[in-house]
DRENDO-1510 file (C-alpha; in Angstrom, 1 decimal, always signed):
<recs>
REC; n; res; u; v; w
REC; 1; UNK; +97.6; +80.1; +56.9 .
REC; 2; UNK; +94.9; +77.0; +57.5 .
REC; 3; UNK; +92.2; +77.3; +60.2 .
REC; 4; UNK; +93.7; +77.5; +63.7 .
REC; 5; UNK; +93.1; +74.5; +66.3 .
REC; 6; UNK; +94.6; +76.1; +69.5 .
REC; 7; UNK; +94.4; +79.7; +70.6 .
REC; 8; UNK; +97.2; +80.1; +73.4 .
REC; 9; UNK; +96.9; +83.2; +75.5 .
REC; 10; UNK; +99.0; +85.3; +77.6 .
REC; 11; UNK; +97.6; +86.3; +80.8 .
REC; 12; UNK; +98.9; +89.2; +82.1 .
REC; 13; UNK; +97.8; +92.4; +80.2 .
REC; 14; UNK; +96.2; +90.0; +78.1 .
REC; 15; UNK; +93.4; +88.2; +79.4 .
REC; 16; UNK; +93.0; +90.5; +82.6 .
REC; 17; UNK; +94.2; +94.1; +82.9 .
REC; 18; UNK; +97.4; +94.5; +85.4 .
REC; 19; UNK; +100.0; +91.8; +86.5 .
REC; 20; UNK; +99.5; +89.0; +88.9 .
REC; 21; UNK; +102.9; +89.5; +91.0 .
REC; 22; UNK; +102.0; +92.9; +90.9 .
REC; 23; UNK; +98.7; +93.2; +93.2 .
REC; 24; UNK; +94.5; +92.5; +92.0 .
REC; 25; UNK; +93.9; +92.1; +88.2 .
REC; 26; UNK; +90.4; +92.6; +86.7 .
REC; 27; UNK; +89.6; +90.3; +82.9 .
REC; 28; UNK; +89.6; +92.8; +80.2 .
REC; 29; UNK; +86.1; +93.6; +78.4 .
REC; 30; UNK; +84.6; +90.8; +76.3 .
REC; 31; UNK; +87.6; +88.7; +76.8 .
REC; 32; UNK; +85.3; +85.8; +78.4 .
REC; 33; UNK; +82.6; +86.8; +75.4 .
REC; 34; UNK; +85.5; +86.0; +73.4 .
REC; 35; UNK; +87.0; +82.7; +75.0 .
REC; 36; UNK; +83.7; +81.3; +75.0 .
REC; 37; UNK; +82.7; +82.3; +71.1 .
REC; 38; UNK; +85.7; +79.9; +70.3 .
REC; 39; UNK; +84.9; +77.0; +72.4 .
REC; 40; UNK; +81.4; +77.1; +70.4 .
REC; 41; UNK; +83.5; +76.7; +67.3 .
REC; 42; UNK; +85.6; +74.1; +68.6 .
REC; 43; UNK; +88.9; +75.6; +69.1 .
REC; 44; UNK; +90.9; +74.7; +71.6 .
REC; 45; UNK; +92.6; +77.1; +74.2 .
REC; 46; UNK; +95.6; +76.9; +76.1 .
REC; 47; UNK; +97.1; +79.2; +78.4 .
REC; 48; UNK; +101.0; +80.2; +78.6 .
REC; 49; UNK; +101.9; +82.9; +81.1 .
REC; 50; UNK; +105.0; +83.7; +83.0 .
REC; 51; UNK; +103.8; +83.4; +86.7 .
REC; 52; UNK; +103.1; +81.2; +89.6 .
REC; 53; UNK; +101.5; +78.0; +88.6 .
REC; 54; UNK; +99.7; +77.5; +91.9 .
REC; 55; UNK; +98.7; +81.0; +92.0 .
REC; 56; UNK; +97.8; +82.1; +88.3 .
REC; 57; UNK; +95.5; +78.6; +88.3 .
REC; 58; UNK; +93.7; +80.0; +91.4 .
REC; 59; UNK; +92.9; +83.5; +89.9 .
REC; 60; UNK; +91.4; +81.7; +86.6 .
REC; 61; UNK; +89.2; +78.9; +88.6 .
REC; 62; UNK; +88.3; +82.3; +90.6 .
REC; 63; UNK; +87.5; +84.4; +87.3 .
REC; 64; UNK; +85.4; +81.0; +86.2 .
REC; 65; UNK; +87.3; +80.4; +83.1 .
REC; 66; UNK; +90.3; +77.8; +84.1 .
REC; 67; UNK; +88.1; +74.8; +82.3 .
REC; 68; UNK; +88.5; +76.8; +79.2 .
REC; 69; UNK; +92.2; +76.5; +79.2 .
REC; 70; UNK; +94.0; +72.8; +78.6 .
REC; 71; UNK; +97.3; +71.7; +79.1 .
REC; 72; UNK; +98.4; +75.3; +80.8 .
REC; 73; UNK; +102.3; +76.0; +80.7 .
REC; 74; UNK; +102.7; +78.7; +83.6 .
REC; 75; UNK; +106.2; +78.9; +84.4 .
REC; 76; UNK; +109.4; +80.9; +83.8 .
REC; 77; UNK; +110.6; +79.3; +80.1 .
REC; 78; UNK; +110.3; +81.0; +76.8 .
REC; 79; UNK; +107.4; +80.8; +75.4 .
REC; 80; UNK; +108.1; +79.6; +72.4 .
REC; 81; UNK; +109.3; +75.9; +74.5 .
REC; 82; UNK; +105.7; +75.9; +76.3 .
REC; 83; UNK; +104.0; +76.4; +73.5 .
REC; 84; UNK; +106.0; +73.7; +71.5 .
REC; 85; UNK; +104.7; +71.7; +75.0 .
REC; 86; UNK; +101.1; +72.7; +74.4 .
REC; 87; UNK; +101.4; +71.6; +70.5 .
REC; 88; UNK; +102.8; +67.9; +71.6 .
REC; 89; UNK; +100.4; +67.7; +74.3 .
REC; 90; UNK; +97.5; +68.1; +72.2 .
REC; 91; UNK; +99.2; +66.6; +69.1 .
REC; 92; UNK; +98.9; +69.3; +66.6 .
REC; 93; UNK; +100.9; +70.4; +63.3 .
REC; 94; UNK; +102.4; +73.7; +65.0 .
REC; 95; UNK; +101.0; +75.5; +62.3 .
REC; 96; UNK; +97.3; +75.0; +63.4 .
REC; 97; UNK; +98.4; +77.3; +66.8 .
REC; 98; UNK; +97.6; +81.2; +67.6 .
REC; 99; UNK; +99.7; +83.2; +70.3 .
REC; 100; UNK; +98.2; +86.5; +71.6 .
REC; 101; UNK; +100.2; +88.5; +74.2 .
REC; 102; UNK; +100.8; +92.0; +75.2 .
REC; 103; UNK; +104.2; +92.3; +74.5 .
REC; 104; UNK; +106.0; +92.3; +71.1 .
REC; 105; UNK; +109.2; +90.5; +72.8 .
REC; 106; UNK; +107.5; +87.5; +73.4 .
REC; 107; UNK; +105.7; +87.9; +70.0 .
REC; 108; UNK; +108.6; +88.3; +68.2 .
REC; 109; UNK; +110.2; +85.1; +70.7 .
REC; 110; UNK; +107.7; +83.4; +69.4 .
REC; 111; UNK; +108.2; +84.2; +66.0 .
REC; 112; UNK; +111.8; +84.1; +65.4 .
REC; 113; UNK; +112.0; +80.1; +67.1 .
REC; 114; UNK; +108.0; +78.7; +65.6 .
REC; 115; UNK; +107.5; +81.3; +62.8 .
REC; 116; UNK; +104.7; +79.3; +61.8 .
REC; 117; UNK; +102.8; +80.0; +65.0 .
REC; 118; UNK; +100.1; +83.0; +64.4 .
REC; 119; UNK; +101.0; +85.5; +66.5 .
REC; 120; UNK; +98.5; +88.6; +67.5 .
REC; 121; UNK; +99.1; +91.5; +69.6 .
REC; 122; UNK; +96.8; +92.0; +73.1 .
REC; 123; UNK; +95.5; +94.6; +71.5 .
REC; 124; UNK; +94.0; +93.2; +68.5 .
REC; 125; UNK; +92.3; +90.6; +70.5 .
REC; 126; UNK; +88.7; +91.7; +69.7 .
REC; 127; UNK; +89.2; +91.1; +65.8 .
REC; 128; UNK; +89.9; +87.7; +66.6 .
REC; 129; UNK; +86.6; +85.7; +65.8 .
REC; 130; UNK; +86.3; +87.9; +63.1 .
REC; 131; UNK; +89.9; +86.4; +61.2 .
REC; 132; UNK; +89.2; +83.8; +58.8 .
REC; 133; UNK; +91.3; +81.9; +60.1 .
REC; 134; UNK; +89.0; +81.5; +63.2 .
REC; 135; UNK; +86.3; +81.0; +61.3 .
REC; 136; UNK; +85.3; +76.9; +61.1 .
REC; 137; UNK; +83.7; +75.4; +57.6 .
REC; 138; UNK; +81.1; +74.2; +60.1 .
REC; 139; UNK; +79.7; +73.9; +63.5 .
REC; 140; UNK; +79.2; +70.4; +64.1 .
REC; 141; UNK; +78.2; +68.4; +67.6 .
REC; 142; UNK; +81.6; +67.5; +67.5 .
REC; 143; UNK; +82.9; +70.7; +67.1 .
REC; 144; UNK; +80.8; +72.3; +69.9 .
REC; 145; UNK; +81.9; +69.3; +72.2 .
REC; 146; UNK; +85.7; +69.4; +71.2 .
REC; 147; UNK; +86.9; +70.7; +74.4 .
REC; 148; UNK; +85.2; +67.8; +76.5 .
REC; 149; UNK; +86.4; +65.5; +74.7 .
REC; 150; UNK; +90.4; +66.4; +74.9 .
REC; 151; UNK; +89.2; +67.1; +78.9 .
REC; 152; UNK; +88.3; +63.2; +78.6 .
REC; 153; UNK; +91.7; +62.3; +77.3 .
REC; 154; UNK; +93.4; +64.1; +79.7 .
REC; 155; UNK; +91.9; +62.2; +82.2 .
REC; 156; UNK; +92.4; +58.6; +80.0 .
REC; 157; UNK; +96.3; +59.7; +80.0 .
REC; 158; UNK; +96.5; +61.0; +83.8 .
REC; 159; UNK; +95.4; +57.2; +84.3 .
REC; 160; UNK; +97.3; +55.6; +81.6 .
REC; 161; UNK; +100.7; +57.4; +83.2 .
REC; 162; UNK; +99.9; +56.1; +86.5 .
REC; 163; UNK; +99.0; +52.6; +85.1 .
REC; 164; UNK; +101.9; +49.5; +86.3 .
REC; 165; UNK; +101.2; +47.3; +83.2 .
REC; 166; UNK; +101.6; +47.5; +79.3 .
REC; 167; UNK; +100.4; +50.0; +76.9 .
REC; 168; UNK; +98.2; +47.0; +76.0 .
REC; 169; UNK; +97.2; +45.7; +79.2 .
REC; 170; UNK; +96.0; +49.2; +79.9 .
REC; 171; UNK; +94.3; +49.9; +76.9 .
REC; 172; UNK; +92.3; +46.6; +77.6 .
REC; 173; UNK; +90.7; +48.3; +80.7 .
REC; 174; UNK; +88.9; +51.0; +78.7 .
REC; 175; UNK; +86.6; +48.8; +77.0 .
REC; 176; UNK; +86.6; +50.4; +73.7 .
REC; 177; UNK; +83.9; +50.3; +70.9 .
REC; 178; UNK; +84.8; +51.1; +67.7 .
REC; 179; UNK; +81.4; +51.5; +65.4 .
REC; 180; UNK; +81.7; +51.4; +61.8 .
REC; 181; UNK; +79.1; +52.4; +59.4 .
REC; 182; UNK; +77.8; +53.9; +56.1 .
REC; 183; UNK; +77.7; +57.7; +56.3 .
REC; 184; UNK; +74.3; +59.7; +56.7 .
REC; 185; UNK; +73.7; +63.1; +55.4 .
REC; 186; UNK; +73.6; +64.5; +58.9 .
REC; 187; UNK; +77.5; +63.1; +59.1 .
REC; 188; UNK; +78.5; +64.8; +56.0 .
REC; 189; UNK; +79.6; +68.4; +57.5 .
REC; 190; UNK; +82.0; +66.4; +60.3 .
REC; 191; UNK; +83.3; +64.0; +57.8 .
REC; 192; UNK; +84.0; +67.5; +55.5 .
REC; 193; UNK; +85.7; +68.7; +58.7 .
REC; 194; UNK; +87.5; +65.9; +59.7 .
REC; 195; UNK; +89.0; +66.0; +56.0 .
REC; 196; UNK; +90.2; +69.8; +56.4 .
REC; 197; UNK; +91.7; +69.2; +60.1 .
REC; 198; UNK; +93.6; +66.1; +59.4 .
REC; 199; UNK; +96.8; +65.2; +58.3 .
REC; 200; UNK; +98.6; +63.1; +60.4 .
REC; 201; UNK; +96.6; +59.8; +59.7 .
REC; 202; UNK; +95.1; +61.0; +56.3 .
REC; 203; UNK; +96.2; +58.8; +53.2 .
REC; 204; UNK; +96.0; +61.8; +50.4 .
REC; 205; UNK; +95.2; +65.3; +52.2 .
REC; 206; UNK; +91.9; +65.1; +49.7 .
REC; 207; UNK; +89.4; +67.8; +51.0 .
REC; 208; UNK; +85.8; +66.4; +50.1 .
REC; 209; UNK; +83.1; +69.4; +50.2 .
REC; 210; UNK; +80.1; +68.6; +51.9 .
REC; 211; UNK; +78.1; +68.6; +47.9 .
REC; 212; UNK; +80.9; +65.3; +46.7 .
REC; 213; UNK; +79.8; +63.8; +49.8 .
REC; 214; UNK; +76.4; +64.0; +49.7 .
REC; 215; UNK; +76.6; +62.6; +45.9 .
REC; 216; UNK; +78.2; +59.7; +46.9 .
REC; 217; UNK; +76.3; +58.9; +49.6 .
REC; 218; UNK; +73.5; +58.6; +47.2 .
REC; 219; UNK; +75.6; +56.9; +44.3 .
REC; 220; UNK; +75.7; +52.9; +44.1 .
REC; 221; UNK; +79.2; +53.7; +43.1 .
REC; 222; UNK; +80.6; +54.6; +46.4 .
REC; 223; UNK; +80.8; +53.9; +50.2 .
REC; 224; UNK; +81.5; +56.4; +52.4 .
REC; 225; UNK; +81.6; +55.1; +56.2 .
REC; 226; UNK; +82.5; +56.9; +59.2 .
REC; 227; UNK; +83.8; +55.2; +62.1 .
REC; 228; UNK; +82.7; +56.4; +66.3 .
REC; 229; UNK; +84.3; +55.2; +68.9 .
REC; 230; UNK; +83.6; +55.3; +72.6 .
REC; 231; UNK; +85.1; +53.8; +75.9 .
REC; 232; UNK; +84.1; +53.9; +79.7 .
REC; 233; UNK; +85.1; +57.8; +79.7 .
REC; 234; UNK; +82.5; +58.6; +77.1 .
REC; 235; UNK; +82.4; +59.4; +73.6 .
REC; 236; UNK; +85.6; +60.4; +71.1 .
REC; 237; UNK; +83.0; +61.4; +68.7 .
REC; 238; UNK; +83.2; +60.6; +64.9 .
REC; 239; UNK; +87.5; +60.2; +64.4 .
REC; 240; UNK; +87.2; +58.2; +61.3 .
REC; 241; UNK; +86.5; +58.1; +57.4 .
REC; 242; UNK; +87.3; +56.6; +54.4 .
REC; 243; UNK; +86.0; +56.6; +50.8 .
REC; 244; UNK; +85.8; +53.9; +48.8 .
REC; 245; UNK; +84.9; +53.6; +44.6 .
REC; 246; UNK; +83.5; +50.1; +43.7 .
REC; 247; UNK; +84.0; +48.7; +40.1 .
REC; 248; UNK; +83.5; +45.2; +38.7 .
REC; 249; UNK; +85.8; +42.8; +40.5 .
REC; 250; UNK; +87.6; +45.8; +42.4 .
REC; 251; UNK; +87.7; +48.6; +44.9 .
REC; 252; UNK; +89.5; +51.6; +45.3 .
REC; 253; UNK; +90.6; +53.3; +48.7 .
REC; 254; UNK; +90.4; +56.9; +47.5 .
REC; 255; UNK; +90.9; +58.0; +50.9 .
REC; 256; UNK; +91.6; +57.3; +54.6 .
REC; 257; UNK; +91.9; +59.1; +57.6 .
REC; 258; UNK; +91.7; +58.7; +61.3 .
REC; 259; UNK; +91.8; +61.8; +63.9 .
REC; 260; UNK; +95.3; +62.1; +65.8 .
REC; 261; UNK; +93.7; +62.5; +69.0 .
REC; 262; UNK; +93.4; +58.1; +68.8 .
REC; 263; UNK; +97.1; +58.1; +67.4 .
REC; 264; UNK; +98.1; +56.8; +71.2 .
REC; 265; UNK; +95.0; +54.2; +71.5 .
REC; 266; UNK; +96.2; +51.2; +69.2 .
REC; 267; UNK; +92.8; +52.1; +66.8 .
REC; 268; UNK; +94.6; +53.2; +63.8 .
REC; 269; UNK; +94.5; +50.3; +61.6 .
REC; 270; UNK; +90.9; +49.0; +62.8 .
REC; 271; UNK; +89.4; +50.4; +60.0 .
REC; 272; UNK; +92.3; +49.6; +57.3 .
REC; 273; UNK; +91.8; +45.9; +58.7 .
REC; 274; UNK; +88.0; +46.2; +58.3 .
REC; 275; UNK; +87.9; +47.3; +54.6 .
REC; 276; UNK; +90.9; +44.3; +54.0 .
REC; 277; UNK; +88.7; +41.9; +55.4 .
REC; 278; UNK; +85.4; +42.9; +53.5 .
REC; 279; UNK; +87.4; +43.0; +50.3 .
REC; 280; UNK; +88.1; +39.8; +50.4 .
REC; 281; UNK; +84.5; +38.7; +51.4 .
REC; 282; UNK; +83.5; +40.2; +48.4 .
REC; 283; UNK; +85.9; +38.3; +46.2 .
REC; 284; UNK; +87.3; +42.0; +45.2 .
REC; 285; UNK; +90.8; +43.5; +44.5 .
REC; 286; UNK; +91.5; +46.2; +47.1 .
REC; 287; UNK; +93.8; +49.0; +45.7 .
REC; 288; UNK; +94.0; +52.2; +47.2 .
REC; 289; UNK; +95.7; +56.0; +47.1 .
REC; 290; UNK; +98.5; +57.1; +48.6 .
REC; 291; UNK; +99.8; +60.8; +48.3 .
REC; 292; UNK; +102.8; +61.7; +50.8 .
REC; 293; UNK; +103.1; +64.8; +52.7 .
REC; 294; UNK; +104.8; +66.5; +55.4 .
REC; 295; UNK; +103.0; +65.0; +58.2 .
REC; 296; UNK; +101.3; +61.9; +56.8 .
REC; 297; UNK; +104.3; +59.6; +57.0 .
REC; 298; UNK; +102.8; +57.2; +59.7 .
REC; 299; UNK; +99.8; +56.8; +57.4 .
REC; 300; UNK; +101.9; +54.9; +54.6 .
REC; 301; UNK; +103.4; +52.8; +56.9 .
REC; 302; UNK; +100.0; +51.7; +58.6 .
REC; 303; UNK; +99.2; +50.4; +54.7 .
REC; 304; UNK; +102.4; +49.0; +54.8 .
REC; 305; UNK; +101.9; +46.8; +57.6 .
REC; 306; UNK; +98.7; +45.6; +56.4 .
REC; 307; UNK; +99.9; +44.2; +53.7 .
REC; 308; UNK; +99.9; +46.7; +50.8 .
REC; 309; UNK; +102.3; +47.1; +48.0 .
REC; 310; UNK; +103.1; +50.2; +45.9 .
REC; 311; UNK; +102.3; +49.1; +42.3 .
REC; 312; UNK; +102.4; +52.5; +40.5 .
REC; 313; UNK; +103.1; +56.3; +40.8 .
REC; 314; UNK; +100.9; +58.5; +39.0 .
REC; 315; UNK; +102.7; +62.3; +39.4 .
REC; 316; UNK; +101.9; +62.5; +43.8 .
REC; 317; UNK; +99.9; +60.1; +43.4 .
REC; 318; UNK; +101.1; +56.2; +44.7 .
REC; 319; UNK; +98.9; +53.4; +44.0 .
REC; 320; UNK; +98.9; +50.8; +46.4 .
REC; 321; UNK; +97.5; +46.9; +46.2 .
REC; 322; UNK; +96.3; +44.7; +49.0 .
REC; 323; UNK; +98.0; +41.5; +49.1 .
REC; 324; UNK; +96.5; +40.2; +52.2 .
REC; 325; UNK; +95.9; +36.5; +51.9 .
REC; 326; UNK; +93.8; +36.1; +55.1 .
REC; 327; UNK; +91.8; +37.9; +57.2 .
REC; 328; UNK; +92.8; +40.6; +59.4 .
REC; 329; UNK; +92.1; +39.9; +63.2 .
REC; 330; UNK; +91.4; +43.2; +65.4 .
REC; 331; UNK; +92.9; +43.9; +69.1 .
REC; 332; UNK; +91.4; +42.0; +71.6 .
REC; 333; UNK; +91.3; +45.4; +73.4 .
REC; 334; UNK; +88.9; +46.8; +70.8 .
REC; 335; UNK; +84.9; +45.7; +70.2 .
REC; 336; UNK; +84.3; +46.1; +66.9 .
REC; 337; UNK; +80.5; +46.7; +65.4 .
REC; 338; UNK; +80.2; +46.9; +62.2 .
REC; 339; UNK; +76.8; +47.4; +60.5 .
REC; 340; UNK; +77.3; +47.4; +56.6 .
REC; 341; UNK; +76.6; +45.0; +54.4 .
REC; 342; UNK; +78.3; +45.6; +51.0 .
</recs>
């Protein structure tokens, strides 16, 4: 079992002593202490809980913790469908989910249809921040602000749905900034993050540690660049890295990734384009690592449409080529600064 992204809780007999339908409820003891020990970390929380929707919401803004919980599923389905719900909504490998409840039918629900959901009984609640598996590498300002940031996307998508244009006509009212730039040592524990949480939009599933990094950064051999971006809700935070090894005449993508929370925002190839483009204004070859996984299949085919070819296959390992002959243009949607000089 990896780290966990998304705690989802039960509510009755869970969160607060007592059932809703049945008369008051009162939170249990250190159940806030404990819902707000994993915001710090940056896990997410989600709430799925067979009751009133109107109601339930109510009693949690009343309790002072409904911010806490995103994309709630109160409602009369199986759990095991809300929390499938929950996972899409916040674009997750189900495996990176916790379920705690009260009762071992909906655990075992839960189990027999998503067995790779962690599921942990009520009762065991307070050993939670002590699992390892709730236990982050680091906490990072991204981690701490994690929560805001998917409360900002809500928002963007509430809009977006609502929106009577095109996917791209809409995207064009954000006015989106994507910042590209060498790595700093004070970016090195989010980029070691970002490499452990992703694996949607990450070309080889290699986990830097935070000692690689910090050697490359200091070696003439490598660039390691980050990428920010921001629009007029705020900041996404730092959703982007690659690595890159320079020789005579060539480079060599050793790895790529973007965070899936900008899967929907037409940004995944900005920084693919970028390092394309650069290649060729250093009069380099551009070749670059692929290794396929379970969930990484939309990353080969973003290399794909940019122009790369498989040249070789070294055990998991593909090697690609960049056979671009001109330079990449970028969304009109998207303001691209770039500040590196290679």
């Amino acid at each position: 079992m990896g780290k966990i992204k998304c705690v989802v809780w039960d509510l009755d007999n869970t969160v607060w002593d007592g059932a809703l339908t049945e008369g008051e409820v009162t939170l249990k003891s250190n159940i806030v202490d404990i819902i707000r020990e994993l915001d710090k970390r940056g896990i997410l929380q989600s709430v799925c809980s067979k009751n009133d929707a109107g109601y339930t919401m109510e009693k949690l803004k009343e309790f002072g913790i409904d911010e806490y919980f995103l994309y709630p599923q109160i409602n009369w389905n199986p759990k095991s469908e809300n929390i499938r719900t929950i996972c899409k909504s916040f674009n997750f490998g189900i495996d990176a989910i916790a379920f705690v409840d009260d009762q071992q039918f909906e655990l075992d629900e839960v189990s027999f249809n998503i067995p790779e959901v962690l599921c942990i009984n009520a009762e065991n609640a307070d050993t939670i921040p002590d699992m390892d598996e709730f236990i982050p590498l680091y906490i990072t300002e991204d981690s701490k602000n994690r929560r805001h940031l998917y409360m900002n996307d809500i928002v963007r998508n509430d809009e977006e749905s609502r929106f009577e244009g095109t996917s791209e006509e809409f995207l064009s009212t954000l006015g989106m900034r994507f910042i590209i730039r060498r790595a700093q040592k004070e970016d090195l524990k989010r980029v070691e993050e970002l490499t452990v949480r992703t694996h949607q939009l990450n070309s080889t599933g290699t986990v830097y540690s935070f000692d690689e990094l910090n050697e490359m950064i200091g070696s003439d051999k490598y660039e390691v660049i980050v990428v920010q971006l921001t629009d007029k809700y705020g900041d996404y935070g730092k959703i982007g890295v690659s690595v890159i090894e320079k020789e005579e005449g060539k480079w060599h993508l050793k790895m790529l990734l973007m965070s899936c929370r900008v899967m929907s925002k037409g940004v995944g190839s900005v920084l693919l384009k970028y390092i394309v483009n650069s290649a060729m204004d250093s009069n380099v070859k551009l070749y670059a690592d692929f290794i396929s996984t379970d969930r990484n299949r939309i990353m080969y085919v973003t290399y794909k449409f940019t122009g790369f070819r498989e040249i070789s296959k070294n055990g998991d390992v593909i090697q690609l080529v960049s056979e671009a002959e001109k330079p990449f243009k970028y969304p009109d949607y998207i303001d691209v600064d770039a500040d590196i000089e290679f």
